[in-house]
Biopython code that builds the backbone (N, CA, C, O; Angstrom):
import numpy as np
from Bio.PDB.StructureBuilder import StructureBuilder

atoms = [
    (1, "UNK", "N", (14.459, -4.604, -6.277)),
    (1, "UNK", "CA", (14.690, -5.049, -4.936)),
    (1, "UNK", "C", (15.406, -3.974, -4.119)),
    (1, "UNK", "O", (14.790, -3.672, -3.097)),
    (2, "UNK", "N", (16.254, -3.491, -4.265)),
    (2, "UNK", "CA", (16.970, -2.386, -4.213)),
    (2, "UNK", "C", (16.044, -1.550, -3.627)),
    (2, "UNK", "O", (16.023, -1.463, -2.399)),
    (3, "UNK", "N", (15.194, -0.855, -4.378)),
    (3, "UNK", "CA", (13.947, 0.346, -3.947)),
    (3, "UNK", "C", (13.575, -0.113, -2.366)),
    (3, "UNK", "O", (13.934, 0.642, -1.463)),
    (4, "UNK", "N", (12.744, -1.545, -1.987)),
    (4, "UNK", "CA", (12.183, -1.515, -1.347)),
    (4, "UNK", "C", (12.994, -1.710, 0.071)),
    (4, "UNK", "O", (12.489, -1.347, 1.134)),
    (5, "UNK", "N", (14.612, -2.462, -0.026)),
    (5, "UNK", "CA", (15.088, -2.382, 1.039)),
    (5, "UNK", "C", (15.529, -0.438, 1.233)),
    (5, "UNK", "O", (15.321, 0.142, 2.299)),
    (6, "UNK", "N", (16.077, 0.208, 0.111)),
    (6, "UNK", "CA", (16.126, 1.493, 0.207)),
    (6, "UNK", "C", (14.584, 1.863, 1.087)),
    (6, "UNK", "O", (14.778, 2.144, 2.270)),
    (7, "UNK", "N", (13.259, 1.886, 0.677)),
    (7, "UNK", "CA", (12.140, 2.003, 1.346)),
    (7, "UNK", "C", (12.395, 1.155, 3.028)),
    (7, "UNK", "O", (12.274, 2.017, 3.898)),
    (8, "UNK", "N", (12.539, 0.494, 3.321)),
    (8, "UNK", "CA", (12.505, -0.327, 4.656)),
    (8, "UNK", "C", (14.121, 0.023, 5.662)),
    (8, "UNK", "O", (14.342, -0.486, 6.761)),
    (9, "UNK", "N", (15.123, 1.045, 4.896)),
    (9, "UNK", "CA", (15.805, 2.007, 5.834)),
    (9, "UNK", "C", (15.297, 3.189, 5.966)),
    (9, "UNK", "O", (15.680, 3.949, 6.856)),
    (10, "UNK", "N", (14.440, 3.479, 5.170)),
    (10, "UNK", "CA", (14.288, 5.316, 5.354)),
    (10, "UNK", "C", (13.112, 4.802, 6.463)),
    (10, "UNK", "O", (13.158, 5.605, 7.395)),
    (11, "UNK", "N", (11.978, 3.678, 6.748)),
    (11, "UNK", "CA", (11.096, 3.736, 7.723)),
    (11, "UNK", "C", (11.637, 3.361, 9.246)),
    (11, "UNK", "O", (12.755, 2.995, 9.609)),
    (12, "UNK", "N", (10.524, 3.570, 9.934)),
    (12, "UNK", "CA", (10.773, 3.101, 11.471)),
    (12, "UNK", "C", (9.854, 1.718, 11.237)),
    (12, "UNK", "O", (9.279, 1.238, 10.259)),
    (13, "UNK", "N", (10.032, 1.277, 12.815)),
    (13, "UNK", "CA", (9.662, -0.402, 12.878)),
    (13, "UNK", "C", (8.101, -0.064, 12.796)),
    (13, "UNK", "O", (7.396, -0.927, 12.272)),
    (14, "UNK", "N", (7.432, 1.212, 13.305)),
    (14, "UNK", "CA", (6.238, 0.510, 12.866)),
    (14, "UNK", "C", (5.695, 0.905, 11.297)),
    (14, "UNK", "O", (4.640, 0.343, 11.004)),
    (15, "UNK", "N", (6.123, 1.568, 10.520)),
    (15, "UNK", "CA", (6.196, 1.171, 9.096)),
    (15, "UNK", "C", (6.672, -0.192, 8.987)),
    (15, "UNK", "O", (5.969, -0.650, 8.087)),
    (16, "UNK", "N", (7.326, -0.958, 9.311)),
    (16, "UNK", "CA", (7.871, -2.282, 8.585)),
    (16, "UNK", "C", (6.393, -2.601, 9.659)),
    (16, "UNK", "O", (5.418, -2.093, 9.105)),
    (17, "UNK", "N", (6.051, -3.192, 10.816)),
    (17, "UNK", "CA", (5.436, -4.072, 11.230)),
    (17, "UNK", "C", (3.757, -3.633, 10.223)),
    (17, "UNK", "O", (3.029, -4.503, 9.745)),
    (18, "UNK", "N", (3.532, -2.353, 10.137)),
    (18, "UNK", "CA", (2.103, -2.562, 8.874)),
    (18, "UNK", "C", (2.515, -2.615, 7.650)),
    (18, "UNK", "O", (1.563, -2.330, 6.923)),
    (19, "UNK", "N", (3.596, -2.870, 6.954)),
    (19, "UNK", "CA", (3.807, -3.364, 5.580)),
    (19, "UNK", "C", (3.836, -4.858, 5.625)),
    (19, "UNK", "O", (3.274, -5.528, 4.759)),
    (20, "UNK", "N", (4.701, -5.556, 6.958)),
    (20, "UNK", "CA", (4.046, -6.648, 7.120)),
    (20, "UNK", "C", (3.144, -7.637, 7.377)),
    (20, "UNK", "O", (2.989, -8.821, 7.076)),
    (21, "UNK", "N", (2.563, -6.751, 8.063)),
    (21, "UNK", "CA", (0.914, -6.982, 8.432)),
    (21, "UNK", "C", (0.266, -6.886, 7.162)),
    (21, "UNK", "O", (-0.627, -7.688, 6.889)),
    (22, "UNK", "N", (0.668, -5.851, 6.218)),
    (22, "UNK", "CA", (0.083, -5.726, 5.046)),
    (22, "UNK", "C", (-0.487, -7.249, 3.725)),
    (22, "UNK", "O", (-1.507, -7.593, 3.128)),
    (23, "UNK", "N", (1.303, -7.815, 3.907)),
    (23, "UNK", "CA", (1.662, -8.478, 2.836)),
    (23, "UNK", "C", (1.276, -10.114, 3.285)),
    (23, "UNK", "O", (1.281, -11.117, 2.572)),
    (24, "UNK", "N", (0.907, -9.958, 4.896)),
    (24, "UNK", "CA", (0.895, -11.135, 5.094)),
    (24, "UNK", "C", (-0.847, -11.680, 5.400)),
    (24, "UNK", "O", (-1.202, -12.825, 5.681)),
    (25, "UNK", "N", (-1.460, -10.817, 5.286)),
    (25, "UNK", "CA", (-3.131, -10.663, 5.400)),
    (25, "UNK", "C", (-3.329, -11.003, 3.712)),
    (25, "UNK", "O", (-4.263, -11.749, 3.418)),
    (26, "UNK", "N", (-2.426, -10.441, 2.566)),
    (26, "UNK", "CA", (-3.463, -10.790, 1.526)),
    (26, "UNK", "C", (-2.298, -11.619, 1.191)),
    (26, "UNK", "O", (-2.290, -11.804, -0.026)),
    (27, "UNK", "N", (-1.436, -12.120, 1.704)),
    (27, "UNK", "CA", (-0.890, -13.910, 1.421)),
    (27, "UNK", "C", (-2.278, -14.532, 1.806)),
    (27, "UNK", "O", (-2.929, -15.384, 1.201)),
    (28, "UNK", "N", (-2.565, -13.846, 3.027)),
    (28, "UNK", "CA", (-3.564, -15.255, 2.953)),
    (28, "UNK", "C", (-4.598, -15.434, 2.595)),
    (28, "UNK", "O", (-5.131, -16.534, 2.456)),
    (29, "UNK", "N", (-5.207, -14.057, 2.319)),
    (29, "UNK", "CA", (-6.536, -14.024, 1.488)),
    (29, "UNK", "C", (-5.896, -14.912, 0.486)),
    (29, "UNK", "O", (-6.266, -16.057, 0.743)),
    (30, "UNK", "N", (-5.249, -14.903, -0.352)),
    (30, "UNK", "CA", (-4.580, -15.276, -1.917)),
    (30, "UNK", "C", (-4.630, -16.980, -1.484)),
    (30, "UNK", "O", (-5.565, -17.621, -1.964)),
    (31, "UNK", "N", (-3.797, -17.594, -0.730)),
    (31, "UNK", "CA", (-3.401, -18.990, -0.362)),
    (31, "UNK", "C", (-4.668, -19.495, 0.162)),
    (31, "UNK", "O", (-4.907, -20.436, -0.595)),
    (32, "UNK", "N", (-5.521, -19.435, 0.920)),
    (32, "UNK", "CA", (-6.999, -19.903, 2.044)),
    (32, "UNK", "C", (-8.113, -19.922, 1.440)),
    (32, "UNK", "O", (-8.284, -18.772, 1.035)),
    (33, "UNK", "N", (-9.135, -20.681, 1.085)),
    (33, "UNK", "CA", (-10.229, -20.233, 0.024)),
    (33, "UNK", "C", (-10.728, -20.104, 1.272)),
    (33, "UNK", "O", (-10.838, -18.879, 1.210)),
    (34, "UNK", "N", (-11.238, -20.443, 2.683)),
    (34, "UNK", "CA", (-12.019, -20.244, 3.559)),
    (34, "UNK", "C", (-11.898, -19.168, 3.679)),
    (34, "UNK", "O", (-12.986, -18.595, 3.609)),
    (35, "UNK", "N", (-10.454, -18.038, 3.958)),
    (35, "UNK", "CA", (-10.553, -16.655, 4.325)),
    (35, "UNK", "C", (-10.780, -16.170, 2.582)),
    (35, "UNK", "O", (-10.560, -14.959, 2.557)),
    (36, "UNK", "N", (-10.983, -16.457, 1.756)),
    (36, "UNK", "CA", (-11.248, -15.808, 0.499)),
    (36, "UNK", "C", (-13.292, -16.118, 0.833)),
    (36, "UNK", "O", (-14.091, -15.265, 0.445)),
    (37, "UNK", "N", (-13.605, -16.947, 1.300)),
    (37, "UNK", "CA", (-15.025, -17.263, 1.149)),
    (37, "UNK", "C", (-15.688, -16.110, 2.745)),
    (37, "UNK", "O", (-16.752, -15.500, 2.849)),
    (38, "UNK", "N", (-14.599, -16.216, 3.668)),
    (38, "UNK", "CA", (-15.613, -15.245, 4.466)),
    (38, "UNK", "C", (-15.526, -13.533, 3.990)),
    (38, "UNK", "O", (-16.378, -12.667, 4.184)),
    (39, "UNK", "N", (-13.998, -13.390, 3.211)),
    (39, "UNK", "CA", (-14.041, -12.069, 2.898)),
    (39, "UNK", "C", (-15.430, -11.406, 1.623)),
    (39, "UNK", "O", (-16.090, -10.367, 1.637)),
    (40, "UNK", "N", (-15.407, -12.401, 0.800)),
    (40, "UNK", "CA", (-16.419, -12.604, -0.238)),
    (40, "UNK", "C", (-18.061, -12.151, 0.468)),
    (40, "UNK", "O", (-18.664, -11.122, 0.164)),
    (41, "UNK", "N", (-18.591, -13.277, 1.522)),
    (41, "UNK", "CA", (-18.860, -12.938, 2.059)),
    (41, "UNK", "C", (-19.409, -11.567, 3.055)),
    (41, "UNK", "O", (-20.439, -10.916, 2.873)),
    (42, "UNK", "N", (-18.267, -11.351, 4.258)),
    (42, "UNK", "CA", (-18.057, -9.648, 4.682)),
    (42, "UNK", "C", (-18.883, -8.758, 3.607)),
    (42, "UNK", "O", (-19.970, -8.198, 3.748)),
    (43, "UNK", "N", (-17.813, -8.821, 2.223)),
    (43, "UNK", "CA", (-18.148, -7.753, 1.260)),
    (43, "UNK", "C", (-19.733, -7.844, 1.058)),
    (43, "UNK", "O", (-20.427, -6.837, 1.202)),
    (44, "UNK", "N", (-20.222, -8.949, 0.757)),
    (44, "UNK", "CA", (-21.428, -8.782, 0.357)),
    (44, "UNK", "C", (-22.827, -8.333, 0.983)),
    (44, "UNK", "O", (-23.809, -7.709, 0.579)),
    (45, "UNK", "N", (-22.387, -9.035, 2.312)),
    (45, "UNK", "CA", (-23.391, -8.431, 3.832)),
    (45, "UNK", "C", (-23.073, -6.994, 4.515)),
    (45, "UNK", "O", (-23.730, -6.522, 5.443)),
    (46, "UNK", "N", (-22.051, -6.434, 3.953)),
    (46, "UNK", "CA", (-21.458, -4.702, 4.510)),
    (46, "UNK", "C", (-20.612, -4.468, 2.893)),
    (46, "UNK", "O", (-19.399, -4.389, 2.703)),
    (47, "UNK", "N", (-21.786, -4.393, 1.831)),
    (47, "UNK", "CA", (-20.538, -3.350, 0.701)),
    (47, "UNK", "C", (-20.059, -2.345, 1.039)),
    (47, "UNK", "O", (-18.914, -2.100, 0.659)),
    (48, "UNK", "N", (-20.658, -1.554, 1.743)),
    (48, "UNK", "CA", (-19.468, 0.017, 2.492)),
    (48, "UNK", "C", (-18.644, -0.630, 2.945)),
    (48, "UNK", "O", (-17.822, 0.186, 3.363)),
    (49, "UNK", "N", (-18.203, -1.857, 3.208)),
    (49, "UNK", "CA", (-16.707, -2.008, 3.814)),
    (49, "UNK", "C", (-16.114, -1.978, 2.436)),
    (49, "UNK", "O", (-15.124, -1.271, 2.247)),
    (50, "UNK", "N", (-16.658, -2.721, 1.401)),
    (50, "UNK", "CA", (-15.625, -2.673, 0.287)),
    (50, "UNK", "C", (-15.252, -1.307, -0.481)),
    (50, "UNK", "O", (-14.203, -1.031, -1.064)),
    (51, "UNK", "N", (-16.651, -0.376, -0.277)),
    (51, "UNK", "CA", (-16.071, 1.109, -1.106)),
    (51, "UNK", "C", (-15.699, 1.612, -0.331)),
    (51, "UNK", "O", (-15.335, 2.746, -0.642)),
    (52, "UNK", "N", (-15.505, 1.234, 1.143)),
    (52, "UNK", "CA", (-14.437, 1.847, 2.138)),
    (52, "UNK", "C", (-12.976, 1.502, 1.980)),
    (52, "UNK", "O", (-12.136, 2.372, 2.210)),
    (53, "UNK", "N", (-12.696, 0.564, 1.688)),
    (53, "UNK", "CA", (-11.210, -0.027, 1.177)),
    (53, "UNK", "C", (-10.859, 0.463, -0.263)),
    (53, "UNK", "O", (-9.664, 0.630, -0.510)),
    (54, "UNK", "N", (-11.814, 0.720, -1.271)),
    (54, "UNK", "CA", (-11.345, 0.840, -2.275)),
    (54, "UNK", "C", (-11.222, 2.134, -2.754)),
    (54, "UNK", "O", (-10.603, 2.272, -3.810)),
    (55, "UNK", "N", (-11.892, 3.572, -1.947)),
    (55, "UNK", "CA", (-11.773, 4.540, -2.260)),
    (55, "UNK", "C", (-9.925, 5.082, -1.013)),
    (55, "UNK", "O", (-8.990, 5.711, -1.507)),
    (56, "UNK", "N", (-9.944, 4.648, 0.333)),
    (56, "UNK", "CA", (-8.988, 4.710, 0.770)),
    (56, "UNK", "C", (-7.772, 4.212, 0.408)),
    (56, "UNK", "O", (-6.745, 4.675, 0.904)),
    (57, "UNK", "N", (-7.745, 3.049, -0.648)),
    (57, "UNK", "CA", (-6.893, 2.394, -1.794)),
    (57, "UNK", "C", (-6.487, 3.459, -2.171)),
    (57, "UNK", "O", (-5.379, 3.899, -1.865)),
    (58, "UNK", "N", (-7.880, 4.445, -3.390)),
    (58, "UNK", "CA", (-7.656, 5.136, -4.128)),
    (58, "UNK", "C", (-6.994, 6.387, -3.989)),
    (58, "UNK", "O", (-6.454, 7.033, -4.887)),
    (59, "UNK", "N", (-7.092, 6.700, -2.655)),
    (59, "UNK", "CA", (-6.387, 8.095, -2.018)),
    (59, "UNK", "C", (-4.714, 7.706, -1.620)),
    (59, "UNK", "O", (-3.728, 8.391, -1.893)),
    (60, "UNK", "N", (-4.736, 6.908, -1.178)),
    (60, "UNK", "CA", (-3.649, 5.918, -1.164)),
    (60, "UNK", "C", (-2.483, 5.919, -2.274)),
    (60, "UNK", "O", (-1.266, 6.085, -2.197)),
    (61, "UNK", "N", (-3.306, 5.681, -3.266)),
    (61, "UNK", "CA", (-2.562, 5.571, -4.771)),
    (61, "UNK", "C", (-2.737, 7.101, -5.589)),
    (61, "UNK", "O", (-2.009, 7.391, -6.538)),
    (62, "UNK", "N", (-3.436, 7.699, -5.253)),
    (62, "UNK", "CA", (-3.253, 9.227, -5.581)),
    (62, "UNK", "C", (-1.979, 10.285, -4.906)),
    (62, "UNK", "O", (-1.018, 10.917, -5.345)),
    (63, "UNK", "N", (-2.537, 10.072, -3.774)),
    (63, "UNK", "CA", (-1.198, 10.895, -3.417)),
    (63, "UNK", "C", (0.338, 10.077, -2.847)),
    (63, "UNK", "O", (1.186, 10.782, -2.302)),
    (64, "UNK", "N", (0.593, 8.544, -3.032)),
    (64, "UNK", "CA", (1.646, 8.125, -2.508)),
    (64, "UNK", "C", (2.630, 8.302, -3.624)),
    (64, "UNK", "O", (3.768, 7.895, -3.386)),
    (65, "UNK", "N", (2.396, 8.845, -4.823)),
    (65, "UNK", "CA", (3.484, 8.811, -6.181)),
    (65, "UNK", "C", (4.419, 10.400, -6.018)),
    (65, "UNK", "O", (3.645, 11.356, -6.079)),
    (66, "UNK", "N", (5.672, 10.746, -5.856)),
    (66, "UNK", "CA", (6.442, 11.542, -5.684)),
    (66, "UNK", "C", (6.101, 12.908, -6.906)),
    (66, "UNK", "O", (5.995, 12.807, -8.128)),
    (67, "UNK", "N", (6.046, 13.517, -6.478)),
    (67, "UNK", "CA", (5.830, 14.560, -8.041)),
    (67, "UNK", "C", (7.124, 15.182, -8.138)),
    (67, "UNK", "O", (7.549, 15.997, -7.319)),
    (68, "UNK", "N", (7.839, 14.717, -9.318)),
    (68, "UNK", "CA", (8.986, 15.369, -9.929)),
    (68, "UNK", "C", (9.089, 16.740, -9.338)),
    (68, "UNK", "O", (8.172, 17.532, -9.121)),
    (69, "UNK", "N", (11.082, 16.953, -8.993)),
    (69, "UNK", "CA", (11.280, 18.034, -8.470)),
    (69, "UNK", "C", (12.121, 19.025, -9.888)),
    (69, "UNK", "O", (12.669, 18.513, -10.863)),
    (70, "UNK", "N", (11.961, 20.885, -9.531)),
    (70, "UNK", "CA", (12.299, 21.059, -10.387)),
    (70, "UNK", "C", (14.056, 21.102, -10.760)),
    (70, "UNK", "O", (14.876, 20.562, -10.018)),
    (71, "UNK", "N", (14.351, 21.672, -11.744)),
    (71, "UNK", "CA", (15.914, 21.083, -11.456)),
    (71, "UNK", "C", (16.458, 22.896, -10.801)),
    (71, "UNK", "O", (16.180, 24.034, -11.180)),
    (72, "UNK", "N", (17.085, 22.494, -9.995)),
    (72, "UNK", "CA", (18.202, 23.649, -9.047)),
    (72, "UNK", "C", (18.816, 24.269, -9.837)),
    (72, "UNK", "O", (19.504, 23.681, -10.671)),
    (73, "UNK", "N", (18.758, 25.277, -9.805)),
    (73, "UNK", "CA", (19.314, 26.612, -10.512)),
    (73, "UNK", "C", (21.247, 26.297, -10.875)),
    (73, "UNK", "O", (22.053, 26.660, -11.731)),
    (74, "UNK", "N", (21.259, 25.645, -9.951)),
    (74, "UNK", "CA", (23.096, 25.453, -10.139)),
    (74, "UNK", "C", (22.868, 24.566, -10.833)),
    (74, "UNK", "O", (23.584, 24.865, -11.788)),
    (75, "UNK", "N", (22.223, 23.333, -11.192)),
    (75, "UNK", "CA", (22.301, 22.638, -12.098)),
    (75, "UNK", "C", (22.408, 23.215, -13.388)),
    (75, "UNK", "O", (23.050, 22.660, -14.280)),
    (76, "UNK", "N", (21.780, 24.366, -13.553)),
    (76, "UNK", "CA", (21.555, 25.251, -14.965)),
    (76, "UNK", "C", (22.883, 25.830, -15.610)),
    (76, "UNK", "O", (23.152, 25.869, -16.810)),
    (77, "UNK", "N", (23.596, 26.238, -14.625)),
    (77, "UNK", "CA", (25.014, 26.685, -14.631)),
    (77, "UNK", "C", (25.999, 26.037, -15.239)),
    (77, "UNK", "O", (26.704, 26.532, -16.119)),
    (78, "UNK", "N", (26.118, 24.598, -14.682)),
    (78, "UNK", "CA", (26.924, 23.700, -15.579)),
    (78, "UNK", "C", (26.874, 23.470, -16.778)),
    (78, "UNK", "O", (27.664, 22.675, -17.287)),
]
sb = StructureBuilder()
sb.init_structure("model")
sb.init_model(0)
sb.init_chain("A")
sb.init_seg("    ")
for serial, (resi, resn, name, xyz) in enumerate(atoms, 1):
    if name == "N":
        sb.init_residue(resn, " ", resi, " ")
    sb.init_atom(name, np.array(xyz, "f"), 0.0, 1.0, " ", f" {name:<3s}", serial, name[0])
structure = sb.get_structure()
């Protein structure tokens, strides 16, 4: 819990307003079978929308992970 309020000071409001926009679109996909039946749907009459979401997912999840820093030379010292 910690991390994500740490995450929600380092952003500005419109980072928080599309993380909330985020979380609250697939609440409702998740809770609504009607918006689960038109998304179902969507996907099936336009699949490029779905390998459009799922490769931009994938870039998404490729480069959003921090790559270890190396350790500072003064650290070596001690």
């Amino acid at each position: 819990m910690s991390q994500i309020i740490a995450w929600f000071k380092s952003k500005n409001i419109s980072s928080h307003v599309v993380a909330v926009t985020i979380v609250a679109l697939a609440t409702l996909i998740v809770t609504d079978s009607q918006v689960q039946a038109f998304v179902l749907q969507l996907f099936a009459t336009y699949p490029k929308i779905g390998t459009a979401i799922v490769a931009i997912a994938g870039i998404i999840f490729k480069y959003s992970h921090s790559t270890p820093q190396p350790p500072s030379p003064q650290g070596a010292l001690k």
